[in-house]
C-alpha positions in Angstrom: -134.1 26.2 -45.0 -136.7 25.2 -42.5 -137.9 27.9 -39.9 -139.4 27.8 -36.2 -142.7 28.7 -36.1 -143.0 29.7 -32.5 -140.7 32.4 -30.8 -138.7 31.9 -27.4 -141.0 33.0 -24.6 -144.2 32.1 -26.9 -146.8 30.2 -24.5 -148.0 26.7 -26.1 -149.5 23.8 -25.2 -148.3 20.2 -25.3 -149.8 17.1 -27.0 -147.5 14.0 -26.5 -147.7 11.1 -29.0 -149.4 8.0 -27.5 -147.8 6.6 -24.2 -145.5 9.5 -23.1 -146.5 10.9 -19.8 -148.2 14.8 -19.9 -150.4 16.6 -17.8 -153.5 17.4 -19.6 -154.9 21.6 -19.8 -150.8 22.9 -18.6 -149.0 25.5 -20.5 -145.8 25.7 -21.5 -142.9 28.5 -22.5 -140.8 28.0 -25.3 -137.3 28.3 -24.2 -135.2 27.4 -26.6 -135.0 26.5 -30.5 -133.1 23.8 -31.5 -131.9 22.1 -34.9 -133.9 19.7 -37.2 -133.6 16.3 -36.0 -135.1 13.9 -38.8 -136.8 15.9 -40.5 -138.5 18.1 -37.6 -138.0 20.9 -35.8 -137.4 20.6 -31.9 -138.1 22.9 -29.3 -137.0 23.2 -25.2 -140.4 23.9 -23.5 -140.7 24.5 -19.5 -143.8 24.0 -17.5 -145.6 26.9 -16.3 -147.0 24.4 -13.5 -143.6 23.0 -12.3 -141.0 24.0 -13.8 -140.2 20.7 -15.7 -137.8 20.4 -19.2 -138.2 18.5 -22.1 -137.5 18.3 -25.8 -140.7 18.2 -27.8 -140.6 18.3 -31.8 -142.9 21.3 -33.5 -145.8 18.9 -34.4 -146.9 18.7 -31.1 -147.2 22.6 -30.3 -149.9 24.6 -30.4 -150.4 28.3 -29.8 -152.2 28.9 -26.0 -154.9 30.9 -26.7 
């Protein structure tokens, strides 16, 4: 069984894949896991800036430093 590899509350940053609409430099806050779709692992994540939702899969986290 796969895991999550970031906690809920853990700060990340966001890279989109090519053509979806991102603000460059912002941080996000894991808020929720949720189940494989595919065969990845999918995350809620909320802007720090705005408060903005959206479902991102694991590959495109990273850990803000």
């Amino acid at each position: 069984m796969t895991t999550h590899k970031f906690p809920v509350g853990q700060a990340v940053s966001f890279a989109p894949d090519r053509g979806q609409l991102h603000t460059g430099g912002e941080t996000f806050t894991i808020v929720g896991l949720l189940p494989v779709t595919g065969d990845a692992l999918q995350y809620r994540i909320k802007s720090q800036t705005d408060g903005h939702e959206r479902v991102v899969r694991e590959e495109q986290l990273a850990v803000r430093a």
